[in-house]
C-alpha positions as CSV (number, residue, x, y, z in Angstrom):
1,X,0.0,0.0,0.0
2,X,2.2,2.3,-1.4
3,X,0.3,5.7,-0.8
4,X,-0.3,5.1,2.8
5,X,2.9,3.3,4.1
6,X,4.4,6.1,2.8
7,X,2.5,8.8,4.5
8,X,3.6,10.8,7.5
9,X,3.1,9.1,10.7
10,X,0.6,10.6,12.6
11,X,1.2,13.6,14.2
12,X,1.4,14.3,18.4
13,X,-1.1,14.6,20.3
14,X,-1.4,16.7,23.3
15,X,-3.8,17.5,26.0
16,X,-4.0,20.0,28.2
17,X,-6.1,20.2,31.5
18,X,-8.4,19.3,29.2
19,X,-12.0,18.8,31.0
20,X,-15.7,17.8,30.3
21,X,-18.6,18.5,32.6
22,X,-22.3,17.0,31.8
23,X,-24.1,19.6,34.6
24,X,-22.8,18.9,37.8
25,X,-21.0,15.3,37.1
26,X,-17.1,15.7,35.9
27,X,-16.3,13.3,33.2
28,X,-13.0,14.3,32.1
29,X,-11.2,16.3,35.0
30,X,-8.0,18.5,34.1
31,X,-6.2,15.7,31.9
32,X,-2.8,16.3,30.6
33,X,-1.5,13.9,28.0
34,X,0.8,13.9,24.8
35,X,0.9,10.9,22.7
36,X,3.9,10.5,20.2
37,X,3.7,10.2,16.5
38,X,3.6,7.0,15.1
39,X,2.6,5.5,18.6
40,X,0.4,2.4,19.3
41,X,-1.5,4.4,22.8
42,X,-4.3,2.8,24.7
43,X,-7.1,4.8,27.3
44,X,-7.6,1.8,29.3
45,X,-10.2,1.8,32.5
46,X,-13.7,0.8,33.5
47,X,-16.9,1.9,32.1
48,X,-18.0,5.5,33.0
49,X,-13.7,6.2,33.7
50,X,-14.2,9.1,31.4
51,X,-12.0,7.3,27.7
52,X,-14.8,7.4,25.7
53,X,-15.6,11.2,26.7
54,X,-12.0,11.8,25.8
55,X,-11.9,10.0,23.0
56,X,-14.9,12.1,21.4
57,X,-13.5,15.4,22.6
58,X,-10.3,14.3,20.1
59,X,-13.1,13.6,17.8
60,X,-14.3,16.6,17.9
61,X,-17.8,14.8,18.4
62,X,-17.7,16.9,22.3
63,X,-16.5,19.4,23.0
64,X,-14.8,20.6,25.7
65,X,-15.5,22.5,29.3
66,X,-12.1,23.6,29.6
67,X,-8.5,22.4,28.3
68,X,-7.2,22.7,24.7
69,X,-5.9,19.7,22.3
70,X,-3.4,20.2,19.8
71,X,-3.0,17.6,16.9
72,X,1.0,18.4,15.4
73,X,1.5,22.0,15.7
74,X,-2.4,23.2,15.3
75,X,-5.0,23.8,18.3
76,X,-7.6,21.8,16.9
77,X,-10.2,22.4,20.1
78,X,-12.5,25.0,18.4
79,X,-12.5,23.0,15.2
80,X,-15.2,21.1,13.9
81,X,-15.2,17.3,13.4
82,X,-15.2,17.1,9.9
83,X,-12.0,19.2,9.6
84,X,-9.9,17.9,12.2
85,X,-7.0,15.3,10.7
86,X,-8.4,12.3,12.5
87,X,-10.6,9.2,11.8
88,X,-12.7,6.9,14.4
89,X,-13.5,3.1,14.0
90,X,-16.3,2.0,16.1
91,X,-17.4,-0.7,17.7
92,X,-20.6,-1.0,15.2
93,X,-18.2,-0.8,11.9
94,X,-20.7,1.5,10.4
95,X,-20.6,0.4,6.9
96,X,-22.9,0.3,4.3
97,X,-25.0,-2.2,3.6
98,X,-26.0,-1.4,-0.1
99,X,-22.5,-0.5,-1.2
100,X,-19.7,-3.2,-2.1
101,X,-16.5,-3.8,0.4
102,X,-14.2,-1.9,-2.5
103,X,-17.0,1.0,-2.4
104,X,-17.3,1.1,1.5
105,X,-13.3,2.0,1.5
106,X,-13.3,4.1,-1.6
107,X,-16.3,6.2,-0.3
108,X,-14.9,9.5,1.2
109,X,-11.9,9.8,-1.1
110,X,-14.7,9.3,-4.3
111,X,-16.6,12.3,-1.8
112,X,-13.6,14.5,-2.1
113,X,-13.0,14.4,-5.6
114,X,-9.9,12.1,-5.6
115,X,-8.7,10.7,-8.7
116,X,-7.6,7.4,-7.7
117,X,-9.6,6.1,-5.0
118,X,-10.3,2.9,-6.4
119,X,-6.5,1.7,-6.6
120,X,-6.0,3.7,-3.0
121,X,-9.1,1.8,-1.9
122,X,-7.5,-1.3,-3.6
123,X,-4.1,-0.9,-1.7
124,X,-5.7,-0.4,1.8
125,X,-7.4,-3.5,1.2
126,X,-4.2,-5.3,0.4
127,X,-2.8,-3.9,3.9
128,X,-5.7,-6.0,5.8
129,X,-5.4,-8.9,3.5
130,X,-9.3,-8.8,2.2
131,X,-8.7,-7.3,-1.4
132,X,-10.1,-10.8,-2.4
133,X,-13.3,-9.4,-0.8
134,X,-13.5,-5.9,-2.8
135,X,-16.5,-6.9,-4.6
136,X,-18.6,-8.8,-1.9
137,X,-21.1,-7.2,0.6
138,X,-20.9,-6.5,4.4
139,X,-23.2,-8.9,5.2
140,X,-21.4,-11.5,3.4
141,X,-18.5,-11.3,5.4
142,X,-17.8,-12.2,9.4
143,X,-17.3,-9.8,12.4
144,X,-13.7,-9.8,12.2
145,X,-13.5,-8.9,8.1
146,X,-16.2,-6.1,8.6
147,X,-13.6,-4.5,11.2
148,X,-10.8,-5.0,8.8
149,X,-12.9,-3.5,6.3
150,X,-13.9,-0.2,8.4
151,X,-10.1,0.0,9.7
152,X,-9.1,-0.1,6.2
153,X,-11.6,2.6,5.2
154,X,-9.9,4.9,7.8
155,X,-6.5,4.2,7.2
156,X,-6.9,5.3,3.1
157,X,-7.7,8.7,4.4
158,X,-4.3,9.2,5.6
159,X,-5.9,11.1,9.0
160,X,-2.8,12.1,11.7
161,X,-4.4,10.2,14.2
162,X,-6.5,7.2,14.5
163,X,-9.3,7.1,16.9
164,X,-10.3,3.6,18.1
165,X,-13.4,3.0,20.2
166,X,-13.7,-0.2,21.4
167,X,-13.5,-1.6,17.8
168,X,-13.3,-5.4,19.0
169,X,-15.5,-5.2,21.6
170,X,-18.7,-7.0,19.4
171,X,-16.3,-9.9,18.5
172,X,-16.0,-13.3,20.5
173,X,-12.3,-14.2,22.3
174,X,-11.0,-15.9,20.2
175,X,-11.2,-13.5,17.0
176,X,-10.7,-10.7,19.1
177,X,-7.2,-12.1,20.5
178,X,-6.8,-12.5,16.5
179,X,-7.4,-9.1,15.5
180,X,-5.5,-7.8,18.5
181,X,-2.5,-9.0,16.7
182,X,-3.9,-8.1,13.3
183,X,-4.5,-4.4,14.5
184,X,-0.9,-3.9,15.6
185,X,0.4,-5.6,12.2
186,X,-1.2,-3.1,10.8
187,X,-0.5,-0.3,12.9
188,X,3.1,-1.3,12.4
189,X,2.8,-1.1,8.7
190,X,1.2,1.7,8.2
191,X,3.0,3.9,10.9
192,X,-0.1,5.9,12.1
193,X,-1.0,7.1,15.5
194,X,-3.7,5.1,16.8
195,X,-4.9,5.9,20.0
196,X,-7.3,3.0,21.4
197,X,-9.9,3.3,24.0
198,X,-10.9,-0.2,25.9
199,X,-11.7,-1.8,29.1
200,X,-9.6,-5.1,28.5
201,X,-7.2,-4.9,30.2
202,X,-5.3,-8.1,27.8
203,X,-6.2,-6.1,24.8
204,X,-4.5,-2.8,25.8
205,X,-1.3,-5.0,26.8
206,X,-1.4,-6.7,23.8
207,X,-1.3,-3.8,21.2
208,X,0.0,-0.8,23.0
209,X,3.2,0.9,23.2
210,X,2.3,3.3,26.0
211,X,-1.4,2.3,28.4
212,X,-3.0,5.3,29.9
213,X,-4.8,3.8,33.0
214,X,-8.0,5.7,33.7
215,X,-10.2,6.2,36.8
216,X,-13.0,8.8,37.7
217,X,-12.4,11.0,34.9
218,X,-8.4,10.9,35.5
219,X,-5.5,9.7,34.4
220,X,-3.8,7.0,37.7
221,X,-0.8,6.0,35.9
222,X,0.6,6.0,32.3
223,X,4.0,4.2,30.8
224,X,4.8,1.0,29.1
225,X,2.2,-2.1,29.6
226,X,5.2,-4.3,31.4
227,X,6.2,-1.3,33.7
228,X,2.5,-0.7,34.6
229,X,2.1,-4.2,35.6
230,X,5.3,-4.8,37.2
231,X,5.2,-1.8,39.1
232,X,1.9,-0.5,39.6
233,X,1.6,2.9,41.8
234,X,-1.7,2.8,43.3
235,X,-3.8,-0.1,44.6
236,X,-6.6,0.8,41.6
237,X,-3.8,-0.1,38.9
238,X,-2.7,-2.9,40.8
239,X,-5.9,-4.2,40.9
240,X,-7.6,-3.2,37.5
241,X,-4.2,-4.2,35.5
242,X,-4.4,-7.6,36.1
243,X,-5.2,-9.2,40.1
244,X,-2.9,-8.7,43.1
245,X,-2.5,-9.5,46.7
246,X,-2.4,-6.4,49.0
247,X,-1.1,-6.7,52.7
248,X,-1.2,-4.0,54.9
249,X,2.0,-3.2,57.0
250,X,4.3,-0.6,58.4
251,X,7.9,-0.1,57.6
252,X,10.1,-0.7,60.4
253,X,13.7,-0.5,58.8
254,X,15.8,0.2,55.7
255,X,18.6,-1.8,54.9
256,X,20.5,-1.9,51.4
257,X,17.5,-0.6,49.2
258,X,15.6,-3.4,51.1
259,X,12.7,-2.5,53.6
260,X,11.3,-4.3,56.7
261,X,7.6,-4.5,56.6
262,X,5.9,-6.0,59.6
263,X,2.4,-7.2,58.6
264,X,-0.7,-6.0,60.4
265,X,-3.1,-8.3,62.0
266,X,0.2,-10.7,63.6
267,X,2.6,-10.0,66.0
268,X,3.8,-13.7,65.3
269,X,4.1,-13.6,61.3
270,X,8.2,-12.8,59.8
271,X,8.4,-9.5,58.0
272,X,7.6,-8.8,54.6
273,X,10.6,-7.7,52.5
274,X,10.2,-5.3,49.7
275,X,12.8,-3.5,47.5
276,X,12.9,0.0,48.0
277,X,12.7,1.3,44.1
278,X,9.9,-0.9,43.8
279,X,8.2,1.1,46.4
280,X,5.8,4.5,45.9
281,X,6.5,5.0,50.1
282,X,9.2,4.5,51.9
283,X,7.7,4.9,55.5
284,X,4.9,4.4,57.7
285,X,1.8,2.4,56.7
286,X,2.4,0.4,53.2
287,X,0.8,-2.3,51.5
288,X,3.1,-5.1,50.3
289,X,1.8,-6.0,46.9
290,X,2.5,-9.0,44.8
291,X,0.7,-10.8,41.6
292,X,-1.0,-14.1,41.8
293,X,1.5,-15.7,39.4
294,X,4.4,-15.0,41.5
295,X,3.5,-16.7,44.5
296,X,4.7,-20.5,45.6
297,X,2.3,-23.1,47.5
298,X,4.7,-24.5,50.4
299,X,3.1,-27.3,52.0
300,X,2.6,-27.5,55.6
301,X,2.4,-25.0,59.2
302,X,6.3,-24.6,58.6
303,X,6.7,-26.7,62.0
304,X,6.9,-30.1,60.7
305,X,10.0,-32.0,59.9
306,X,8.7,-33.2,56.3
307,X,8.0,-29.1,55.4
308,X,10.0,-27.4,52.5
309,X,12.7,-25.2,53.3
310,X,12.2,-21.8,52.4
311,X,14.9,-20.0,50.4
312,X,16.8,-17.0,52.0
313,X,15.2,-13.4,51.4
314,X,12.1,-15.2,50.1
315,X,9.0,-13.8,51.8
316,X,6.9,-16.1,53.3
317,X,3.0,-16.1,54.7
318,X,1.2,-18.4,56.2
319,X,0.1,-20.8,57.3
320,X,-3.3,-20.5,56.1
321,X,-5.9,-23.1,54.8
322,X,-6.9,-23.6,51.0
323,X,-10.4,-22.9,50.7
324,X,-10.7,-23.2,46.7
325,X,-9.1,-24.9,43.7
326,X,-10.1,-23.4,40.2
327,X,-8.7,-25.7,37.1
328,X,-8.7,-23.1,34.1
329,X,-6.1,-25.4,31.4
330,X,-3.3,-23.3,31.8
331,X,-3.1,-23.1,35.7
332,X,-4.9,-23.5,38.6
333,X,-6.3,-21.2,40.9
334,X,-6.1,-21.2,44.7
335,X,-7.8,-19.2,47.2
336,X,-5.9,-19.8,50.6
337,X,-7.4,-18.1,53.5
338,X,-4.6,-16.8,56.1
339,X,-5.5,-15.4,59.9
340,X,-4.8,-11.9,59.8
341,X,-3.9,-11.5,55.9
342,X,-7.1,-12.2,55.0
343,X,-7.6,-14.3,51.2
344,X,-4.8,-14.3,48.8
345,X,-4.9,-15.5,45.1
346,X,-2.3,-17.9,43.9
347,X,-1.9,-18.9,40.5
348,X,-0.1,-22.5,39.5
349,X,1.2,-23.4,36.4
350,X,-0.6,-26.9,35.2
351,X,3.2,-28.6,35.0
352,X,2.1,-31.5,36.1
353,X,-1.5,-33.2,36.4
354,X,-4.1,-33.0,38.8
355,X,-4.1,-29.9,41.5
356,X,-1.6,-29.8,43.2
357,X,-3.4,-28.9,46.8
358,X,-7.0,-29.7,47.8
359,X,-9.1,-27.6,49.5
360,X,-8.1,-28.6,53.8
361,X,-4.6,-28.2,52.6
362,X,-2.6,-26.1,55.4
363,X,0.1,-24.2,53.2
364,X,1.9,-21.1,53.0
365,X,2.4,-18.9,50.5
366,X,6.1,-17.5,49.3
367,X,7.9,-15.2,47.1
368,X,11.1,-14.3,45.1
369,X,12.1,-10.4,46.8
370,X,11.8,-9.0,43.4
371,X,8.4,-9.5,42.6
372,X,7.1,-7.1,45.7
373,X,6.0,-3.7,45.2
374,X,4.9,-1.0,47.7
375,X,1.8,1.3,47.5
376,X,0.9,3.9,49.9
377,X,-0.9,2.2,52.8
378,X,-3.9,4.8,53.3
379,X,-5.0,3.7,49.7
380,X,-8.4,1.1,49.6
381,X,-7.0,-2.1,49.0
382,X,-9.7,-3.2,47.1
383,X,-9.7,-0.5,44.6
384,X,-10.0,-1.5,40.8
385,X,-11.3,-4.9,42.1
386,X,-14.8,-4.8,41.0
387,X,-14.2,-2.1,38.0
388,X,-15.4,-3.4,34.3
């Protein structure tokens, strides 16, 4: 697709303060944000966060309370939709019915008077792979080729930025894990700026270079999916990116970039050890946080002479009682309740068969140093938990 691979890539994108009121309910409060050209960028967070509001605003669909948005070098905020450099696929693919797939693409370049938007229509259906479908009609094609088919119809009109709103969203798993890496094929292709709204939180890992991680109209935490989920900075990311185990404790020494957490509800449980550039506090009240996947089933109170030595520097707690076992394929699920720690999740790689603990089973739970992270302990442990 000659014309459009060789297009500029995108342009920036930058926010600032930007803000949307609907009467007295905030849905975008004071957001600053600049997205790089040629960028794969993901609003990520539950319904009602306030993405969709700020996707439109880019849009020029709504506009803003306060705030301005720049798209390259022009303020764009006063402009109207229909002039602003930017295209939007929806959820709904919007095509139409009556026209053929190569007619669907070509439709706003033959609008504008362009020359050659049959081969340009051509080409962008050679970037999804469906130019074998040019002549057929929407309805003669799945889910997954109708969102090809609108993506391509956006990409041929060259726009700076791409605006994606939840474009997989009407698709089942197991097409939508397909066109997760379909999408950033072709994002990688073509070189635009795509900025994609979603509440998955797999699909915004998947595709994104940078995940913007949205909560009440504001933006928690923002880098690189891997750095988000590694090292989460407040217990709604933590627990909205994926699941984690929060324990509530107070510092009570610094040694070597290490710190000493003693654990509420226990004066009898060992400290928690945490590193301390893996921490957002470095005092005072703290939850210890680590992921499901991370943790280690040890069998037994830790009294008896048949139990598992634990590893030096390897946090441990425990003992607590397995109250479920979830088989999912892949791994296995426990919920093991401990006294004063309350329920924590471990997840167990399926390396062998059968579960490897039954519910009864009196275990504790340990982990590698490196996979703890600190949040600030006044934060609601739950937070994120029940977001979709």
């Amino acid at each position: 697709m000659a014309d459009v691979v060789s297009a500029p890539s995108g342009a920036d994108l930058e926010l600032q303060a930007l803000s949307k009121a609907f009467g007295d309910m905030v849905a975008v409060d004071s957001v600053d944000l600049v997205v790089p050209a040629g960028s794969f960028f993901a609003l990520l967070g539950p319904s009602g966060c306030g993405k969709t509001t700020t996707l439109r605003m880019v849009a020029g669909l709504e506009h803003p309370t306060s705030g301005r948005i720049r798209i390259g070098t022009k303020d764009v905020t006063a402009t109207r939709a229909f002039e602003r450099p930017v295209n939007t696929v929806f959820q709904s693919y919007a095509l139409f019915p009556h026209l053929t797939v190569l007619e669907n693409v070509a439709f706003g370049l033959r609008r504008r008077g362009q020359a050659d938007a049959t081969a340009s229509a051509m080409h962008a259906l050679e970037l999804v792979e469906l130019a074998h479908t040019a002549r057929r009609r929407p309805a003669q094609l799945s889910g997954g080729q109708q969102q090809r088919i609108a993506l391509a119809r956006a990409i041929v009109n060259r726009p700076a930025v791409l605006l994606l709103d939840e474009p997989l969203g009407a698709l089942d798993l197991k097409l939508r894990r397909q066109m997760q890496v379909e999408l950033k094929r072709i994002q990688t292709d073509v070189g635009l700026t795509f900025i994609h709204v979603t509440h998955d939180q797999e699909e915004a890992m998947t595709m994104a270079d940078t995940v913007a991680v949205m909560n009440a109209g504001r933006i928690e935490q923002l880098g690189p999916p891997a750095q988000l989920y590694e090292r989460p900075t407040t217990a709604f990311v933590a627990n909205f990116l994926g699941q984690s185990n929060l324990l509530l404790g107070d510092v009570q020494s610094q040694a070597d970039g290490v710190l000493s957490v003693a654990p509420r509800g226990g004066a009898d449980r060992r400290p928690m050890l945490v590193r301390a550039d893996r921490c957002a506090v470095t005092s005072g009240r703290i939850l210890v946080g680590v992921r499901p996947e991370k943790l280690h089933l040890i069998a037994g109170d830790g009294t008896g002479p048949g139990d598992e030595d634990v590893p030096a520097y390897t946090n441990v707690v425990g003992p607590g009682v397995v109250v479920d076992v979830s088989f999912s394929g892949v791994s296995t699920q426990y919920l093991v309740d401990v006294p004063g720690a309350g329920q924590l999740t471990v997840f167990s790689q399926n390396i062998y068969d059968g579960a490897g603990h039954r519910p009864g089973d009196v275990v504790r739970a340990a982990w590698a140093l490196p996979h703890s992270f600190g949040l600030p302990g006044d934060q609601d442990a739950s937070a994120g938990r029940e977001a979709v």
